[in-house]
FIMARMI-982135 format. One record per residue (C-alpha): residue in three letters; x, y, z. Coordinates in steps of 0.05 Angstrom, whole numbers, padded with zeros to 5 digits, always signed. Example, Ala and Ser with C-alpha at 12.3 -4.5 7.8 and 13.67 -1.06 7.14 Angstrom:
REM residues 2
ALA+00246-00090+00156 SER+00273-00021+00143 
***
This chain:
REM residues 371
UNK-00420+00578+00477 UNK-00407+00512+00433 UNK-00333+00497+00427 UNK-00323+00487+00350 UNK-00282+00421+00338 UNK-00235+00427+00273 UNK-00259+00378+00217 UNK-00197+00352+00210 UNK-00200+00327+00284 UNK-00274+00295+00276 UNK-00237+00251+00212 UNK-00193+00234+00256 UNK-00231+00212+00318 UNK-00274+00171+00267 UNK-00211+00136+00239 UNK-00189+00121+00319 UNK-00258+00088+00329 UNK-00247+00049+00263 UNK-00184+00018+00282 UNK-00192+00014+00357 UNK-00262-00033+00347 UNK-00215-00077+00301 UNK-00161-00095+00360 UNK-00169-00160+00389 UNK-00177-00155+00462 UNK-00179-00227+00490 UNK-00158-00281+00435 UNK-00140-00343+00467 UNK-00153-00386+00538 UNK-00112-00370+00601 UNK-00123-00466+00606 UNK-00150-00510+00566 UNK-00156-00517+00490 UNK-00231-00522+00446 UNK-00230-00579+00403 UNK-00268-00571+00341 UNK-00312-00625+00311 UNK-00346-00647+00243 UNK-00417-00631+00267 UNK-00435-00694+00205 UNK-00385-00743+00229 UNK-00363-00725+00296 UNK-00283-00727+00274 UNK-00239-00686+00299 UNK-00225-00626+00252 UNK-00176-00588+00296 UNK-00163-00546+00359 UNK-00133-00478+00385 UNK-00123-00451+00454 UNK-00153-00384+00414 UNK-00216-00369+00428 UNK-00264-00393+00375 UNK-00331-00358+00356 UNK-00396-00380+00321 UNK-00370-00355+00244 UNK-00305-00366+00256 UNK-00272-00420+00194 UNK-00219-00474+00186 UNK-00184-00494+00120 UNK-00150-00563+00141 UNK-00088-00604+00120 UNK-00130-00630+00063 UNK-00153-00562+00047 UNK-00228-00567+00067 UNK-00254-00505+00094 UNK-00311-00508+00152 UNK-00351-00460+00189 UNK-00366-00464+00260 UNK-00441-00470+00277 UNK-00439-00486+00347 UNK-00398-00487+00421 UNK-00423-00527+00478 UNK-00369-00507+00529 UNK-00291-00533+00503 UNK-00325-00570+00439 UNK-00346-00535+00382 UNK-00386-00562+00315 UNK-00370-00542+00255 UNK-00395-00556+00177 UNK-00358-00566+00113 UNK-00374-00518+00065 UNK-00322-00531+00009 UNK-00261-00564-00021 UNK-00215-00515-00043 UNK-00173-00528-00089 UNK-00109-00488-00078 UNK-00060-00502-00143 UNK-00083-00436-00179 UNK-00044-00402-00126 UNK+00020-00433-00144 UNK+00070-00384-00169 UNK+00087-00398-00236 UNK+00165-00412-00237 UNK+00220-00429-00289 UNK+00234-00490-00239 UNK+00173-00499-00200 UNK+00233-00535-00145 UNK+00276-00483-00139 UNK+00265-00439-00075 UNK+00323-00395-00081 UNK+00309-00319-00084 UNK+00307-00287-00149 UNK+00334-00221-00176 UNK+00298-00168-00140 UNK+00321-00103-00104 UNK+00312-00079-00036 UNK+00279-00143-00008 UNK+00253-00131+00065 UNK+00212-00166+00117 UNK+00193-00163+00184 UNK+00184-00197+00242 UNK+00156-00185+00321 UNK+00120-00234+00373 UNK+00050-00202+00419 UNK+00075-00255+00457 UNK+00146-00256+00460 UNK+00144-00294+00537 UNK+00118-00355+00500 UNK+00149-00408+00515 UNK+00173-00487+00496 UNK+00166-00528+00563 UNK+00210-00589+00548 UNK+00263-00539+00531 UNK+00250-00482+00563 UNK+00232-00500+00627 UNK+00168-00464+00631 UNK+00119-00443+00578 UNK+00131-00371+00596 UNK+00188-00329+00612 UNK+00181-00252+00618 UNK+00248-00228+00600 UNK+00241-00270+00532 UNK+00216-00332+00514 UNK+00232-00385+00466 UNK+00194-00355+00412 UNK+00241-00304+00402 UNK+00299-00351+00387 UNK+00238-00390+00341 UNK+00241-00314+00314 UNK+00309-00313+00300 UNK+00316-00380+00266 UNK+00259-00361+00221 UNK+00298-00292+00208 UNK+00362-00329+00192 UNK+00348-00370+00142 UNK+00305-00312+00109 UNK+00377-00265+00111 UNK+00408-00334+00078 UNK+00363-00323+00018 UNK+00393-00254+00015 UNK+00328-00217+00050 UNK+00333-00160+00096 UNK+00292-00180+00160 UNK+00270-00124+00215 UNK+00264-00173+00281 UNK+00227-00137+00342 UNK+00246-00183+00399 UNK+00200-00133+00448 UNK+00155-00189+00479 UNK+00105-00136+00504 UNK+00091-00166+00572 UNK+00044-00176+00602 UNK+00007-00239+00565 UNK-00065-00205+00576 UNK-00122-00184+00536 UNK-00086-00114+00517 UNK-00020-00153+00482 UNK-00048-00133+00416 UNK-00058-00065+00432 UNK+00017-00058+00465 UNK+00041-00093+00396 UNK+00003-00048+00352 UNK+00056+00004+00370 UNK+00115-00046+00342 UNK+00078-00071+00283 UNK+00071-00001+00255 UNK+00138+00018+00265 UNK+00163-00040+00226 UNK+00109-00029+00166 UNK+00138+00039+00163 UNK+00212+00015+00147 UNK+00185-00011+00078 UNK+00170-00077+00090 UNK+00134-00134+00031 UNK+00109-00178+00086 UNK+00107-00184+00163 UNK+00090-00237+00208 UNK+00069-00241+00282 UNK+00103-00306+00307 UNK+00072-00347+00369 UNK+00065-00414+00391 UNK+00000-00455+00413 UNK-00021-00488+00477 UNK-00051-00549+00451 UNK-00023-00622+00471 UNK+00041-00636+00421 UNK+00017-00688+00380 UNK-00023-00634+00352 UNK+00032-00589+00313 UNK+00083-00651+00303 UNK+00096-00686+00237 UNK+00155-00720+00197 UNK+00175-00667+00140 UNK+00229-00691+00098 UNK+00248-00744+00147 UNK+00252-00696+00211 UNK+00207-00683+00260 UNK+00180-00617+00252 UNK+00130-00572+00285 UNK+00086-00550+00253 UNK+00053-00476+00229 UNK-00014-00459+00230 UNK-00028-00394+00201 UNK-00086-00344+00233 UNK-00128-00296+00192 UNK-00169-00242+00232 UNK-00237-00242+00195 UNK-00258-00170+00227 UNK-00205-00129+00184 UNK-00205-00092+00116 UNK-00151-00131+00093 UNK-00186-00190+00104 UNK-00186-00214+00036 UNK-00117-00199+00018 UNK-00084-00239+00072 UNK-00140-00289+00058 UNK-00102-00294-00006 UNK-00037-00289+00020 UNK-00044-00345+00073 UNK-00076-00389+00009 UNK-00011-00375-00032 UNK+00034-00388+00030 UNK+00002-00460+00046 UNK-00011-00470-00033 UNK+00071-00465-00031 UNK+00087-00503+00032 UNK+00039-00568+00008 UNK+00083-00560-00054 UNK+00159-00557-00019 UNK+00142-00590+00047 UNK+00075-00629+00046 UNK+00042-00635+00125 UNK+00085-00568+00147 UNK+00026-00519+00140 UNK-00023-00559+00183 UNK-00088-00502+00172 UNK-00112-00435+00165 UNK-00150-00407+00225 UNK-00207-00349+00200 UNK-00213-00324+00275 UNK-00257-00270+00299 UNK-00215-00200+00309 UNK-00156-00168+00268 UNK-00100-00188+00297 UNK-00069-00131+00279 UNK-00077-00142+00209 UNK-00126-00079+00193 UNK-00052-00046+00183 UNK-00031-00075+00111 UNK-00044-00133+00067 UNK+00000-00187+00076 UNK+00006-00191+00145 UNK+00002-00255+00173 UNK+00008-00280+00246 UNK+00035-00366+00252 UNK+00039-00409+00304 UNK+00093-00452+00304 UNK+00090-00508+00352 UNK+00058-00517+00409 UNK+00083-00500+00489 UNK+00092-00576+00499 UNK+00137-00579+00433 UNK+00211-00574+00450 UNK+00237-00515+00413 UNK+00289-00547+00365 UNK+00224-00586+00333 UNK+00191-00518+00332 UNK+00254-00491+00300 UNK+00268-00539+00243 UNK+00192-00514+00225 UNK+00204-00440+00221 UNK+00270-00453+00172 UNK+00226-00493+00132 UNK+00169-00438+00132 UNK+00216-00389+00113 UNK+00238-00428+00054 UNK+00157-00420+00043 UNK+00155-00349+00048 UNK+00220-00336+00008 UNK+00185-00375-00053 UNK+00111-00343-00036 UNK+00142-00274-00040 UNK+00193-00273-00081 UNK+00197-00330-00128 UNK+00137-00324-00177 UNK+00185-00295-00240 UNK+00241-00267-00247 UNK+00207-00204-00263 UNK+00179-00196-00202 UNK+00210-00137-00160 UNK+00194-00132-00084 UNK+00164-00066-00050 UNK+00133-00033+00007 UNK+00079-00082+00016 UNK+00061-00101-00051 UNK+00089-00045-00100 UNK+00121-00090-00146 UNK+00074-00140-00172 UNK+00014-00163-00130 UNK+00000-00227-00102 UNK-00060-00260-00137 UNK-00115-00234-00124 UNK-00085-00181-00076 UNK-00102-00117-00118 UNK-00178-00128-00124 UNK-00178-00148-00045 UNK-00142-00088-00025 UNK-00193-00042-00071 UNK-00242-00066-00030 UNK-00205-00047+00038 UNK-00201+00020+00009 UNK-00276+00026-00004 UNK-00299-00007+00063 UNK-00256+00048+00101 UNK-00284+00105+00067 UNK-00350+00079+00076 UNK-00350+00081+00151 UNK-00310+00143+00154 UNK-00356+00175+00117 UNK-00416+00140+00160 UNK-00387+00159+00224 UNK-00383+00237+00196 UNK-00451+00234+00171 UNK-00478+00215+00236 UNK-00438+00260+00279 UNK-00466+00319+00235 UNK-00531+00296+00242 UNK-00526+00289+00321 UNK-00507+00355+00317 UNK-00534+00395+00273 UNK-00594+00444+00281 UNK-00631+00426+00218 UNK-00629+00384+00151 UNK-00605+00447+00121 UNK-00552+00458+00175 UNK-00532+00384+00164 UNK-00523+00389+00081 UNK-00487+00446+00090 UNK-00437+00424+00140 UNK-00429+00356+00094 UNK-00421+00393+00037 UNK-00369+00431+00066 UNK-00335+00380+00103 UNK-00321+00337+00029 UNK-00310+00394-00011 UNK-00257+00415+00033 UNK-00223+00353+00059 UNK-00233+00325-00010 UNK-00197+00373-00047 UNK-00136+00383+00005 UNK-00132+00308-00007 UNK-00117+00306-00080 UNK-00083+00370-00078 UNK-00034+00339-00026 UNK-00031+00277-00080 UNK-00016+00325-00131 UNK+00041+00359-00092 UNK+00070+00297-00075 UNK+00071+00264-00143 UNK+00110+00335-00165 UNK+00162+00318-00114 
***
């Protein structure tokens, strides 16, 4: 006798497979770094102890995006594919200098590390330490000046040890529970493990390290925070030209299947000491407070984007929507036809299954909007 599965359950199951093939399972080197080249001129364009993938794309310091085409062991080739031209996602201010936070209620963010054992050598002492590395106080500086702008900030210091392929999985946990408190924005903090000279620049007269900011290109919300990182380093050329060295378009989600505007940085690199990597993350914050909250003064703040969106945010998440129905509804289809007896067998299970699920949906919206 067949056991008879719920449909509920099969939507389910379907929506596990969905997210589980989005986590990234092994994201950067255990040694050595990949140094991506112009595959025209042969110039340096950047690199990244991360693991880089044929597809995978750059946006530089002078915002030129490339595309990598090739990898022949640590060196990879990449081509230029456009100039970008990142001033139309300037917020439009009263005083296009002024960073402070404006009126707005109930202004939250949130921040957590994958790898909270990461680590600042010259400070530190090693470039990672189990019980908590210098990330987390990286973490903290970031989070204070955020709370001096008069934002609420959710810190996870939880470094989810060990520093293996399943760290994203073991963070997943913590990055849901702070999306559920309500948050507008999160970021996953880390460092790099790239020589120093890499992430280190003179920003208003201080050295600084710098921030790199990492977009997982295998997400729904790809777009979105494709946006979102845009805005940020649109902002931080603006305030602090040379802080925001890239954005990295890397293979995987990081995570970042879970909500629009969630972004992971880097912010310095292991051989960095950590007061260089520290001055970077006030300054970034500054970025953030402006990105989020400073485009008007009508601008209120919400649970990821309630109040008004980011540009191009609304259209981007529309499209997340779509692309997750799609598969759901792929991965039901073919389970019914696996296992039905007939075509007829298969319409009407389909039938059934979107009637029903379909209308306790929007009757469940309809309840809820009464409340």
């Amino acid at each position: 006798m067949k056991t008879k599965i719920p449909n509920k359950i099969f939507l389910f199951l379907i929506i596990i497979i969905i997210i589980s093939s989005n986590i990234v399972l092994a994201e950067e080197r255990d040694d050595g770094y990949y140094t991506i080249k112009d595959k025209e001129t042969d110039e340096k364009i950047f690199a990244t102890a991360r693991y880089v993938h044929i597809g995978d794309e750059y946006l530089n310091e002078d915002n030129k995006l490339y595309r990598i085409t090739e990898i022949k062991e640590d060196i990879g080739y990449a081509e230029l594919i456009e100039v970008i031209d990142l001033k139309k996602y300037l917020p439009v201010t009263k005083n296009e200098n002024d960073i402070e936070v404006l009126a707005a209620k109930n202004k939250k963010i949130s921040v957590y590390h994958t790898h909270g054992a990461e680590s600042y050598v010259p400070t530190d002492g090693a470039e990672s330490i189990d019980s908590g590395g210098g990330i987390i106080q990286v973490g903290k500086t970031f989070c204070e000046t955020l709370r001096e702008k008069n934002i609420e900030v959710i810190h996870s210091t939880e470094t989810h040890i060990p520093h293996d392929n399943a760290a994203y999985m073991r963070s997943r946990r913590t990055a849901k529970e702070l999306l559920q408190k309500g948050v507008d924005a999160q970021f996953d903090v880390h460092r790099d493990a790239i020589p120093p000279e890499e992430y280190t620049a003179t920003v208003n007269g201080e050295k600084v390290a710098q921030t790199r900011l990492v977009v997982g290109r295998q997400n729904p919300n790809k777009s979105a925070n494709d946006n979102f990182a845009k805005q940020l380093k649109s902002v931080g050329d603006r305030l602090y030209p040379g802080l925001i060295k890239g954005i990295f378009y890397a293979k995987g989600s990081y995570n970042q299947d879970m909500a629009p505007r969630t972004i992971l940085v880097e912010i310095g690199t292991h051989e960095n000491d950590r007061p260089m990597a520290e001055r970077g993350a006030s300054l970034f914050a500054n970025v953030v407070t402006k990105t989020v909250y400073g485009e008007d003064e009508l601008k209120s703040s919400g649970p990821m984007g309630t109040g008004e969106p980011i540009k191009g945010e609304t259209s981007a998440f529309l499209k997340a929507i779509v692309w997750i129905v799609l598969l759901t509804a792929l991965g039901v289809g073919g389970y019914m036809i696996i296992t039905g007896k007939s075509w007829a067998d298969i319409k009407d299970r389909l039938s059934k299954f979107v009637n029903k699920e379909f209308a306790d949906l929007f009757n469940n919206r309809e309840k809820g909007d009464k409340e």
